[in-house]
TIFIRO-139453 format. One record per residue (C-alpha): x, y negated, z. Coordinates in steps of 0.5 Angstrom, whole numbers. Each point is the difference from the previous one (the first is absolute). Last residue first. Example, Ala and Ser with C-alpha at 12.3 -4.5 7.8 and 13.67 -1.06 7.14 Angstrom:
    px    py    pz
    27     2    14
    -2     7     2
//
This chain:
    px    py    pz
   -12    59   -63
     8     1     1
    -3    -2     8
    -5     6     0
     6     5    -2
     4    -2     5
    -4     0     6
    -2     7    -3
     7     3     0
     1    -3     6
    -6     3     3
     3     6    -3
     7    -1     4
    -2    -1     6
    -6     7     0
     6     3    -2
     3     0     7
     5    -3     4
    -2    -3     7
     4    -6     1
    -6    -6    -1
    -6     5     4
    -4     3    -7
    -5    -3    -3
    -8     1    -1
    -3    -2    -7
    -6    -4    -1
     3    -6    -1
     5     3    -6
    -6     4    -3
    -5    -6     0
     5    -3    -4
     2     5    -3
    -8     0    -3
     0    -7    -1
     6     0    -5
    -2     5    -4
    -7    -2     0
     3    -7    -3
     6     4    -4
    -7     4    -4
     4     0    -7
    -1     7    -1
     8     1     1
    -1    -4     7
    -5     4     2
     4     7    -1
     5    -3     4
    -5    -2     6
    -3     7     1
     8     2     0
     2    -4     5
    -7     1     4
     1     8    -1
     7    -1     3
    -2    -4     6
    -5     6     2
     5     5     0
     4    -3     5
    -7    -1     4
    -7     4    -2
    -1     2    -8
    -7     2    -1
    -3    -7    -3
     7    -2    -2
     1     6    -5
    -9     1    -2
     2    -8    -2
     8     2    -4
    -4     7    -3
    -6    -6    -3
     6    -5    -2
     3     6    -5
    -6     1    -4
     0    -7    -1
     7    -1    -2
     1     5    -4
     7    -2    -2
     4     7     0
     4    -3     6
    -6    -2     3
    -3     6     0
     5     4     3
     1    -5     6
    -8     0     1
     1     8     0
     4     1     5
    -3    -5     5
    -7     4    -2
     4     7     1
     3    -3     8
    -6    -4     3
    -5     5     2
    -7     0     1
     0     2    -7
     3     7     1
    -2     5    -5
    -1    -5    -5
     5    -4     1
     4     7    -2
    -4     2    -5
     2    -8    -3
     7     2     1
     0     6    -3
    -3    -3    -6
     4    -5    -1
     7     3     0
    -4     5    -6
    -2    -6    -4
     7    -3     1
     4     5    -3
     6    -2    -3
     4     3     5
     0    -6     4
    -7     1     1
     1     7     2
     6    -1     4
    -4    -6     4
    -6     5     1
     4     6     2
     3    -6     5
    -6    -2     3
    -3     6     0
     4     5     4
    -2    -2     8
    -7     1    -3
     2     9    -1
    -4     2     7
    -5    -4     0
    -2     0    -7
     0     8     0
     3     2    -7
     6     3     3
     5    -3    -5
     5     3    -2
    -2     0    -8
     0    -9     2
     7     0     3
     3     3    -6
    -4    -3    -6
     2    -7     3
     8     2     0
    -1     1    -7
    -3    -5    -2
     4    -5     4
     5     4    -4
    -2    -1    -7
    -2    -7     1
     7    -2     2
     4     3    -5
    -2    -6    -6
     2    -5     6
     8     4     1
    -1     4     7
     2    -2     7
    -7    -1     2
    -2     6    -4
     5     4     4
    -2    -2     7
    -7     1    -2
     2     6    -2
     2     2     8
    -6    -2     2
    -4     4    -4
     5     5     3
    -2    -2     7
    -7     2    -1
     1     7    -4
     4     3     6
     8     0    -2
     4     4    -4
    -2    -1    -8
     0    -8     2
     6     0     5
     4     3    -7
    -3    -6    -4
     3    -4     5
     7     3     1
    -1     1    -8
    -1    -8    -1
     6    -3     6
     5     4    -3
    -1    -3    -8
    -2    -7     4
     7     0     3
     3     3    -6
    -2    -6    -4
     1    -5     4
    -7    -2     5
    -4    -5    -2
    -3    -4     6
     2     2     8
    -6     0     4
    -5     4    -5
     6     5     2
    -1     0     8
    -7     3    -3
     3     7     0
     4     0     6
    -3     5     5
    -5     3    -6
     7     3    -2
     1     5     6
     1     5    -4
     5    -3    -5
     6     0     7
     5    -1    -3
     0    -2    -8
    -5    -4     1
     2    -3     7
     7    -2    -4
    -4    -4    -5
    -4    -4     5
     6    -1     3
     4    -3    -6
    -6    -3    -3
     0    -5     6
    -6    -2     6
     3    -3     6
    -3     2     6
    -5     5    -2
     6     3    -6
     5     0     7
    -5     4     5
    -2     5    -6
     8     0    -1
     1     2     7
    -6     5     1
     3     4    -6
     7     0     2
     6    -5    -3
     3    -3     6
     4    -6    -3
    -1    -5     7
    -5     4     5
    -6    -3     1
    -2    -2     7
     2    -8    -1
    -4     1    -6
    -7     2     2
     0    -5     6
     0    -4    -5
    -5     3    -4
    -6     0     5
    -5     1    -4
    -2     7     4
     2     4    -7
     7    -4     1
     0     3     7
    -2     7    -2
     6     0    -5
     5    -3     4
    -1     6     5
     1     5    -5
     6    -3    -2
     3     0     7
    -2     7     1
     4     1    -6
     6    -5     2
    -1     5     6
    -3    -4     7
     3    -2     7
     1    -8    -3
    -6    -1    -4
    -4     2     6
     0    -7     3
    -3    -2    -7
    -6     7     0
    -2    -2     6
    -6    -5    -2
    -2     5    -5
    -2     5     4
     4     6     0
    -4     6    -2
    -2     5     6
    -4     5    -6
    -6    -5     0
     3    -4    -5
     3     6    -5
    -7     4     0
    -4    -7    -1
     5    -1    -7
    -1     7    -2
    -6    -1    -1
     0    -7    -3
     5     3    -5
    -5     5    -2
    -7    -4     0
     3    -5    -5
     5    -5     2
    -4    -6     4
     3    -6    -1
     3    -4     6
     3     6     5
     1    -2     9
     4     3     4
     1     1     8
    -4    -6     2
    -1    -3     7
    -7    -1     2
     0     3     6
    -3     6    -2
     4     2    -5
     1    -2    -7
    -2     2    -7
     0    -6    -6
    -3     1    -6
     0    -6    -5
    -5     1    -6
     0    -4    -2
     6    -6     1
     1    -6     4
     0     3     7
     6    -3     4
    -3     4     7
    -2    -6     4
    -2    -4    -6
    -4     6    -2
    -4     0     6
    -2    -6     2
    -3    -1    -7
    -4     6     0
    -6    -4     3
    -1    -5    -6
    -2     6    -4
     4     2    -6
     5     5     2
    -6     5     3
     4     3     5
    -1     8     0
     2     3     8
     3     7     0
     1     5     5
     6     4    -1
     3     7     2
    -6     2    -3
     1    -2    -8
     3     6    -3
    -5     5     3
    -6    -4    -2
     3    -1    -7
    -4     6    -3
    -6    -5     3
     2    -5    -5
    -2    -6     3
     7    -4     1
     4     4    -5
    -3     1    -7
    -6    -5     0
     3    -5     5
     7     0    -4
    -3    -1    -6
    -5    -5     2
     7    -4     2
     3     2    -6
    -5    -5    -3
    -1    -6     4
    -5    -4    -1
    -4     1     7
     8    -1     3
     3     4     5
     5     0     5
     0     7     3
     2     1     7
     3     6     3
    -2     0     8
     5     7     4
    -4     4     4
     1     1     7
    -8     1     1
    -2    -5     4
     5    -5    -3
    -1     2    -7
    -8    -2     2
     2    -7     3
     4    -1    -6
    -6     2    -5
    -5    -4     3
     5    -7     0
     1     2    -8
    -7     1    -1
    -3    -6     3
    -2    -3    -6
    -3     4    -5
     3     2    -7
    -1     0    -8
    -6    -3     2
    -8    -1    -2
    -3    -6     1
    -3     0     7
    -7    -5     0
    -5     6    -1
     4     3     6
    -1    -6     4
    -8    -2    -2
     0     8     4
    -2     6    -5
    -3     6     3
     3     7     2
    -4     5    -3
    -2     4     6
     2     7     4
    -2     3     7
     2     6     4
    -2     4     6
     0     1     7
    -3    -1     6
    -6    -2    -4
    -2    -6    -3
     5    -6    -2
    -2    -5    -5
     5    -4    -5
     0    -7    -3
     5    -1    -4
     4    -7    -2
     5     0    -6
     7    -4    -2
     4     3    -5
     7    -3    -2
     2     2    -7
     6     5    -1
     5     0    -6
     6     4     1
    -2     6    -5
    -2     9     0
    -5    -1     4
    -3    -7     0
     0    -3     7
    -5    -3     5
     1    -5     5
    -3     1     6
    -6    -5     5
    -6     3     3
    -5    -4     3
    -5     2     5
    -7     5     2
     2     6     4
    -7     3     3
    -5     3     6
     5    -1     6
    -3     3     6
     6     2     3
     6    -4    -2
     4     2    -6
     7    -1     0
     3    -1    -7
     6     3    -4
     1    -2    -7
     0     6    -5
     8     4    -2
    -1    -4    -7
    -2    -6     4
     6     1     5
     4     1    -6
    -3    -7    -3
     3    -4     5
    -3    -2     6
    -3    -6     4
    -6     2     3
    -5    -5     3
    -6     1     4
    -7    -2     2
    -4     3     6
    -7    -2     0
    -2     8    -4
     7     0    -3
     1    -5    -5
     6     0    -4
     5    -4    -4
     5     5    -3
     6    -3    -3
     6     4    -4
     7    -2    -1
     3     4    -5
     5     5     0
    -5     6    -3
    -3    -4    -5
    -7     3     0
    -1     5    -7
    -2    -2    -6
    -2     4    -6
    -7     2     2
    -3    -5     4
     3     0     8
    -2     4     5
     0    -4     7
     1     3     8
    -4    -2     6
     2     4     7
    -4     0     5
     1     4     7
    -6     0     5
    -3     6    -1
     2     3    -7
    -1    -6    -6
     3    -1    -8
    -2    -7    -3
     2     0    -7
     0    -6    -5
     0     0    -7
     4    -4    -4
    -2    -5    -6
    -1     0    -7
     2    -5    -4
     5     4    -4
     8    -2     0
     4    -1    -5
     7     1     1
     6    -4     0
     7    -1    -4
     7    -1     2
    12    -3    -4
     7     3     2
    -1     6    -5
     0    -3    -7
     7    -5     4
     0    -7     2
//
C-alpha cells in the first residue's frame, strides 16, 4: 500500500442541537441548527418522531429535507410539537459524524411565529459513540442521485486513515470544492462497521480510501484507490462526468480504440484492481505515458520506472513509491530516479513532496536515512495550517518521519496532542500504543492500548485488542493477555462465510495470536 492509499476522525463536543419549530396558519415546518463546527449530513437518514396535538406522526428524511425544514400539518387548535429527532452530525472540514437523538417540546401561540430549544439528549444518543460514518448514507444518497439525476461517488474510508482525512478536509467539506463535487452526491461508508461488509464485498473494496462513482443503478463508470491530492482528484471528478466509458465496456471497446486509448484504458483498469483485464487491453511494445505507468502497476521493473523518469518527470507522484517495490536500484537507475524526485519535491505542493523524500530515505543508505526523514518532516510540519482539524490527517506520518529522524520526543509530542484533542477517539491512542511499545515504555504504551480499545468500534476495535494483548504479554501479563482475547474473539461479529473483508483477516490474526500463547 502506498503513503497516499491509507483516515482519521474528529473530536466532537458534548453539545447538542437545537430545535426549531417555524408555524403560519396551518403549515409547520421543524428544522435543526447544529453546535458550531458541525453541520447535519445532508444524505443521511433522519427521523422525526412526533406528537402533534393527538396525532402522532413519523417523517423519514434525509438531512437536506431537515436543513430545507420538515414539513408538518398543523391541525386547528394545536398548542405544541413535542417528539423525537433523530440526525447524524458532522464535523466541518471531516468525515466523522455521531449519531444525534434529541426530544423537544415546542409550543405554538399566534397564527405565526417561531420557537427554538436546545435539544435534549435521549439514553439512545448518550449510547452512540462517535462514527466515522452513519448507516443508511449509501441507500440515502442513491435515492437522492436519482431524484436529481446525479451521479453517487462512494467514499470507502477508514477512521484510521490518513489521506482519507486528507480527502475530507481538502476536497468533500471544502466549500471552495462545492462546485467540483455538484455532479455527484456523496455517500462516506465507515470500512470499519459491520454494516459495510456488504458494501465492499460487492465492490471488491480492500484498499482506503476507495473512491468509487457510479450512476443511479448502481453500475460503476470508475473507481480511484488513494486519494492523489486535491488537484488530481479534481481533475479525476472532471474526466468521470465528462461521459467516461464505464469500466465494464472498456474490454468490448478494445478492439475500436487507438493503442493510446487502449493505454488509457488499461491504465483505469489496473487502478480499478482489475489487472487482468488491464492487460489483455494493454498494447504489446507501446512506450506512451499511460502504457508504461500501466506496465510499472502490473509488473513493476527498474526499466519502466526509468523511462517514466526521463518521459514523463511531471507526473513522478504517479510512479513514485513502485521504487519501494523493486529493491536496490543499479546505479543509473537510482541516479535517475533521485533527481526526478528531488525535482518532484521543489515542484510539487509541500505535502506531496514530503512524500517524495520519504521515498528517498527509504531508498537511501542507513546513515542518510535520518536526514532525509528530517528532512521530509520539516517540509510537511512548516505547511501545516496550524488548525488541528484540518492538519490531523498529517500527524501520524509527520510523527513516523520525526521518530524515524531521530527525533522521538518530537514524534511523541504530536501524537499526545493529537490524543488529546480527540480522546473519544481510537486513531492517535492506537498510534501511540504502537510507538511506545517499540521504544519499550511498556507502561505508558498499555495506558494509550486501553483509551484505544475503550474508543474503538468494529475492525478498528480488533487491532486495539491485538495490541493491547502484545503489550501484556511483553509485561509478562499472558493470563490477562489471554482472557481479554478471548473475550474479544467471542464477542466479535463475523462476516457470512464468502464475504471478503479485512474483518476475515483480523479475527484470524487474533485467533492465531491467541493460540501462540
Amino acid at each position: 500500500m502506498t503513503l497516499w492509499m491509507c483516515l482519521v476522525s474528529f473530536a466532537f463536543a458534548a453539545e447538542l442541537p437545537e430545535v426549531e419549530l417555524g408555524w403560519h396558519g396551518a403549515t409547520g415546518w421543524i428544522t435543526a441548527r447544529p453546535p458550531a463546527g458541525e453541520h447535519v449530513a445532508p444524505e443521511a437518514p433522519v427521523t422525526a418522531e412526533l406528537r402533534i396535538g393527538e396525532q402522532r406522526v413519523v417523517i423519514d428524511a434525509s438531512g437536506l429535507d431537515l436543513q430545507e425544514g420538515l414539513r408538518l400539518a398543523l391541525p386547528p387548535g394545536v398548542s405544541s410539537v413535542e417528539g423525537a429527532l433523530s440526525m447524524s452530525l458532522c464535523e466541518d472540514g471531516g468525515t466523522t459524524c455521531r449519531l444525534v437523538n434529541v426530544g423537544f417540546d415546542l409550543p405554538i401561540s399566534g397564527w405565526r411565529g417561531r420557537a427554538r430549544q436546545p435539544g435534549v439528549a435521549l439514553d439512545a444518543d448518550a449510547a452512540s459513540p462517535p462514527m466515522f460514518a452513519v448507516e443508511g448514507a449509501v441507500e440515502a444518497a442513491f435515492a437522492r442521485a436519482k431524484s436529481d439525476e446525479r451521479l453517487v461517488l462512494l467514499d470507502f474510508s477508514a477512521v484510521w486513515c490518513p489521506p482519507c482525512n486528507l480527502l475530507a478536509a481538502e476536497v468533500l467539506h471544502d466549500p471552495e470544492d462545492a462546485e467540483a463535487l455538484a455532479p455527484f452526491v456523496v455517500a462516506v461508508v465507515d470500512v470499519d462497521a459491520p454494516w459495510s461488509w456488504a458494501l465492499k464485498d460487492r465492490y471488491a473494496v480492500g484498499a482506503y480510501p476507495t473512491l468509487i462513482v457510479t450512476d443511479v443503478d448502481g453500475v460503476v463508470i470508475d473507481r480511484m484507490e488513494g486519494y492523489p491530492g486535491e488537484e488530481a482528484f479534481e481533475a479525476w471528478l472532471t474526466q468521470v462526468q465528462a461521459g467516461m466509458l464505464p469500466l465494464d465496456q472498456l474490454a468490448a471497446k478494445g478492439p475500436t480504440m487507438s493503442p493510446e486509448e487502449a493505454a488509457t484504458a488499461a491504465l483505469r483498469l489496473v487502478r480499478a484492481n482489475r489487472a487482468d483485464e488491464a492487460k489483455a487491453l494493454l498494447p504489446p511494445g507501446l512506450t506512451s505515458v499511460d502504457a508504461l505507468l500501466t506496465r510499472l502497476a502490473l509488473s513493476p521493473d527498474e526499466a519502466t520506472l526509468t523511462q517514466l523518469c526521463v518521459l514523463a518527470p511531471e507526473r513522478v507522484y504517479e510512479y513514485a513509491f513502485a521504487a519501494l517495490d523493486l529493491g536496490e536500484l543499479s546505479a543509473e537507475g537510482a541516479a535517475t530516479l533521485r533527481a526526478t524526485l528531488l525535482a518532484g519535491v521543489a515542484r510539487l505542493p509541500p505535502a506531496q513532496g514530503a512524500d517524495l523524500l520519504y521515498v528517498l530515505g527509504v531508498m537511501a543508505p542507513t546513515d542518510q536515512q535520518p536526514a532525509l526523514f528530517g528532512a521530509a518532516a520539516a517540509l510537511l510540519e512548516s505547511n501545516l495550517s496550524g488548525d488541528i482539524a484540518v492538519d490531523r490527517g498529517h500527524y501520524g506520518f509527520l510523527a513516523d518521519l520525526w521518530i524515524s529522524a531521530g527525533q522521538v520526543d518530537h514524534g511523541l509530542a504530536l501524537l499526545q496532542q493529537a490524543a488529546a484533542a480527540y480522546p473519544e477517539e481510537f486513531t492517535f491512542h492506537h498510534a501511540l500504543s504502537g510507538q511506545l511499545l517499540t521504544l519499550g515504555r511498556l507502561p505508558e504504551a498499555l495506558a494509550e492500548a486501553e483509551r484505544a480499545v475503550t474508543t474503538g468500534y468494529g475492525d478498528n476495535r480488533l487491532r486495539a485488542e491485538k495490541r493491547r494483548a502484545e503489550i501484556l504479554v511483553a509485561l509478562g501479563r499472558k493470563d490477562e493477555a489471554k482472557a481479554h482475547l478471548d473475550a474479544a474473539i467471542s464477542a466479535a461479529e463475523r462476516p457470512a462465510e464468502g464475504v471478503k473483508v479485512r474483518t476475515t483477516r483480523y479475527l484470524k490474526e487474533l485467533e492465531t495470536y491467541r493460540a501462540g500463547l
